[in-house]
C-alpha positions in Angstrom: 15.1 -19.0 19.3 15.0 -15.3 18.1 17.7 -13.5 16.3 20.3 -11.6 17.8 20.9 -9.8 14.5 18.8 -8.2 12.0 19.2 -9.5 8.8 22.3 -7.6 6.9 24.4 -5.3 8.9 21.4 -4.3 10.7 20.9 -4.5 14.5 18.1 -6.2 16.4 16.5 -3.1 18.4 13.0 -1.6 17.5 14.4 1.9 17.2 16.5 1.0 14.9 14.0 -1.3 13.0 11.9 1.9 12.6 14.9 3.9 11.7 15.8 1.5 8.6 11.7 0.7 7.7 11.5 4.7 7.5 14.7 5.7 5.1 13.3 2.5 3.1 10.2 3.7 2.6 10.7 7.4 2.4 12.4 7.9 -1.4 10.3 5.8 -3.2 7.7 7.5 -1.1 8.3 10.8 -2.0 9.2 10.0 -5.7 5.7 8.1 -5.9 4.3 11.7 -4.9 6.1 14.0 -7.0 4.6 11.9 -10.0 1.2 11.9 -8.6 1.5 15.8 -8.1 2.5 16.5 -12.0 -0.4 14.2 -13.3 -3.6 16.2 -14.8 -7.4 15.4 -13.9 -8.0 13.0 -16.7 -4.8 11.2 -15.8 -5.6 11.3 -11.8 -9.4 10.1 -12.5 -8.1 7.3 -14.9 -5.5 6.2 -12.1 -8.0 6.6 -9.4 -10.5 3.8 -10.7 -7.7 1.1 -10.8 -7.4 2.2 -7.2 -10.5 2.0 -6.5 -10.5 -1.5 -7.5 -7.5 -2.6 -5.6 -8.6 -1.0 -2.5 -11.7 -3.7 -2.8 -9.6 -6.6 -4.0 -7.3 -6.0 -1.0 -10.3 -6.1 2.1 -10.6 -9.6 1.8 -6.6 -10.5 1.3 -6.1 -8.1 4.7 -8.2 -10.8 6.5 -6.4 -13.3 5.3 -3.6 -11.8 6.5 -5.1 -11.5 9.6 -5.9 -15.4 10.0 -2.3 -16.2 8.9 -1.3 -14.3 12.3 -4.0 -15.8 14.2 -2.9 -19.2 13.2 0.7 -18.6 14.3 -0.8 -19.5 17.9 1.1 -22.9 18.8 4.4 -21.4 16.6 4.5 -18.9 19.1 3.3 -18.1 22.5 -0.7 -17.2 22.5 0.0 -13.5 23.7 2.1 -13.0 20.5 -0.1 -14.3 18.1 -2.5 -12.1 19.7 -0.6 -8.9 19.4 0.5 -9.8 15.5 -3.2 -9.9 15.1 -4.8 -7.3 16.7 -1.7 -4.3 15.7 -2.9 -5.5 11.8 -6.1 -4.9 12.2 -5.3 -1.7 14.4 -2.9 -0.6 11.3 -5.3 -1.9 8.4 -8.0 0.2 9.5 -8.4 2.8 6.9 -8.8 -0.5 4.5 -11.3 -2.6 7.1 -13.6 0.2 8.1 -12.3 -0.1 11.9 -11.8 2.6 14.2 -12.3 4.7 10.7 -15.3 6.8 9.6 -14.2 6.3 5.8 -12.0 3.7 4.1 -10.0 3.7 1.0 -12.5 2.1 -1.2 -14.7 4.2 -0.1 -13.1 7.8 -0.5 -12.1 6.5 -4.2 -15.3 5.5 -5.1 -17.1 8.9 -3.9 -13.9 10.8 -5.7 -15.2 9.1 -9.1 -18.6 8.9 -8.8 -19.7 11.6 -10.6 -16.7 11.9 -13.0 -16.5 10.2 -16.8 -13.6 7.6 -16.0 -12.0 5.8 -18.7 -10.2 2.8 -18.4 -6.8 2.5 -19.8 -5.6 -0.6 -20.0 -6.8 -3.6 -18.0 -3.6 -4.2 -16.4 -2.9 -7.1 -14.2 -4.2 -6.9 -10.4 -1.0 -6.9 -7.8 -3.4 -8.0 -5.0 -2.9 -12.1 -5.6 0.9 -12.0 -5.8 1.3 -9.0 -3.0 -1.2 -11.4 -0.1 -0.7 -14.9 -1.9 -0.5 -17.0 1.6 2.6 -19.2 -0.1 4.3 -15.6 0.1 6.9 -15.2 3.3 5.9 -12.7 5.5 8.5 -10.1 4.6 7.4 -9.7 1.5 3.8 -9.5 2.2 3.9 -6.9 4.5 6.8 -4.9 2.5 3.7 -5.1 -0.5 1.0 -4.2 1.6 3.2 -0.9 2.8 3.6 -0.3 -0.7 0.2 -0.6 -1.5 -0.9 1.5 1.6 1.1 4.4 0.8 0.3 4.1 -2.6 -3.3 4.1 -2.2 -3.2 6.9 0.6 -1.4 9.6 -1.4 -4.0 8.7 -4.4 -6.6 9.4 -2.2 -4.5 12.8 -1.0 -4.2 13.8 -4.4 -8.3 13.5 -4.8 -8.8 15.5 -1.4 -6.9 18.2 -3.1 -8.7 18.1 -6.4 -12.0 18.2 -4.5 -11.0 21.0 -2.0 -11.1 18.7 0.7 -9.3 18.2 4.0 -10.3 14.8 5.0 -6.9 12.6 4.1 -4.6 15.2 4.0 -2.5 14.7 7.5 -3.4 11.1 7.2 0.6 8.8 7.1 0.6 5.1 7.6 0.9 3.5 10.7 4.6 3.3 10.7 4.5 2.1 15.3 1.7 -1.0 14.2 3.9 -2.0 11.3 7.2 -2.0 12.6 6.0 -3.6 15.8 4.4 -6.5 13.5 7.2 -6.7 11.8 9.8 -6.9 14.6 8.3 -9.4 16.3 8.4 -11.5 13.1 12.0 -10.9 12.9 13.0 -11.8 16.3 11.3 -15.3 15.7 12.6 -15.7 12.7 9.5 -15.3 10.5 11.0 -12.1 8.3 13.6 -11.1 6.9 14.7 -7.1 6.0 15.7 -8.4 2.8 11.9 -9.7 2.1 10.3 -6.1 3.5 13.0 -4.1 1.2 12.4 -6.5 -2.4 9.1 -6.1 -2.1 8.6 -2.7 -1.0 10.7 -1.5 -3.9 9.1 -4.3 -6.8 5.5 -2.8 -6.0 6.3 1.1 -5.6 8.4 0.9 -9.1 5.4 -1.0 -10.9 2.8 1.5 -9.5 5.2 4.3 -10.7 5.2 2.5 -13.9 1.9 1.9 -14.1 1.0 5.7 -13.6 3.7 6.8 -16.6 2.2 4.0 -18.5 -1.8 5.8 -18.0 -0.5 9.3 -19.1 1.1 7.9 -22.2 -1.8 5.6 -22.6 -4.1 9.0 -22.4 -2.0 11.3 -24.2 -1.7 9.1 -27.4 -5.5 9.0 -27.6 -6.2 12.7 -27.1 -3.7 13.2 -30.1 -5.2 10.7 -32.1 -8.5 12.2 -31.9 -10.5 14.1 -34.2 -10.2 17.6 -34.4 -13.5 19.0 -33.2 -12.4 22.6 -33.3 -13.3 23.0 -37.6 
């Protein structure tokens, strides 16, 4: 039986859905930006190649997504299934290759190709815990939003650095993933709560992450020779 509520003091219509999935998203958005904006070329190249190898990690954890919608056939109705699967794979596009002339891994990988990366740290990967299949819906898809805006404004910030134009109108699919997300809710299959934890746990470890690299890079340029005498 679907809910008649949304979780909270939220209410059960898709316009308002979007309306709350939007002002979620758009601070940590924004303040996810203004960091990547004030980094330098070293720092942007060094945080690119973890991207780069998330955006890999993550084709394979997107299909398994995918299945997990595909199998809800017999939990619900064929036709919704159906429509969970194929608006994922509509809104994971820029990750899969479909409907897209470029993906993610692909941009990052040509935007440090011919650059001297250096690894900072060999931090943990977030791709297990964000798509681990034990994880609840809510929080998978409030991760993968995380991840997706994360990797898109990375690959923004490259566009610019390169004089390119290629990502720079390029926003997430904010109609696919509400509509996945809504139809999870009404069956009781999400929770706001889940989308909203989530969300915020991966965009404040990515920040962190980022904060962590410059620091990371600026101690070893000032513990470096001199090469000036």
């Amino acid at each position: 039986m679907p809910n008649t509520h949304l979780s909270g003091p939220f209410i059960l219509t898709k316009a308002r859905f979007y309306d709350k999935f939007v002002e979620l998203t758009h601070d940590q958005s924004q303040k996810f930006r203004t960091i990547i904006h004030s980094i330098n070329h070293e720092e942007l190249l060094a945080i690119t190649l973890r991207a780069f190898k998330g955006a890999q990690l993550r084709v394979a954890s997107i299909l398994s997504v995918a299945k997990r919608f595909a199998d809800l056939n017999g939990t619900l109705p064929f036709e919704v299934s159906a429509c969970l699967y194929k608006n994922f794979l509509k809104a994971t596009a820029r990750d899969t290759g479909i409907y897209t002339k470029i993906t993610f891994a692909e941009y990052l990988y040509y935007s440090i190709h011919y650059e001297n990366c250096k690894e900072t740290y060999n931090a943990e990967t977030l791709i297990p815990t964000i798509y681990n299949p034990a994880q609840p819906f809510g929080r998978v898809l409030g991760g993968h939003i995380a991840l997706e805006i994360v990797l898109l404004t990375i690959c923004q910030a490259n566009a610019r650095r390169l004089n390119e134009t290629e990502w720079l109108d390029t926003s997430p699919d904010m109609d696919c993933h509400t509509h996945i997300m809504h139809i999870l809710l009404r069956n009781q299959l999400l929770t706001f709560e889940d989308v909203q934890e989530e969300f915020e746990r991966i965009m404040l470890y990515v920040s962190g992450f980022v904060l962590d690299t410059v620091r990371t890079l600026s101690s070893r340029q000032a513990s470096a020779p001199d090469q000036t005498h």
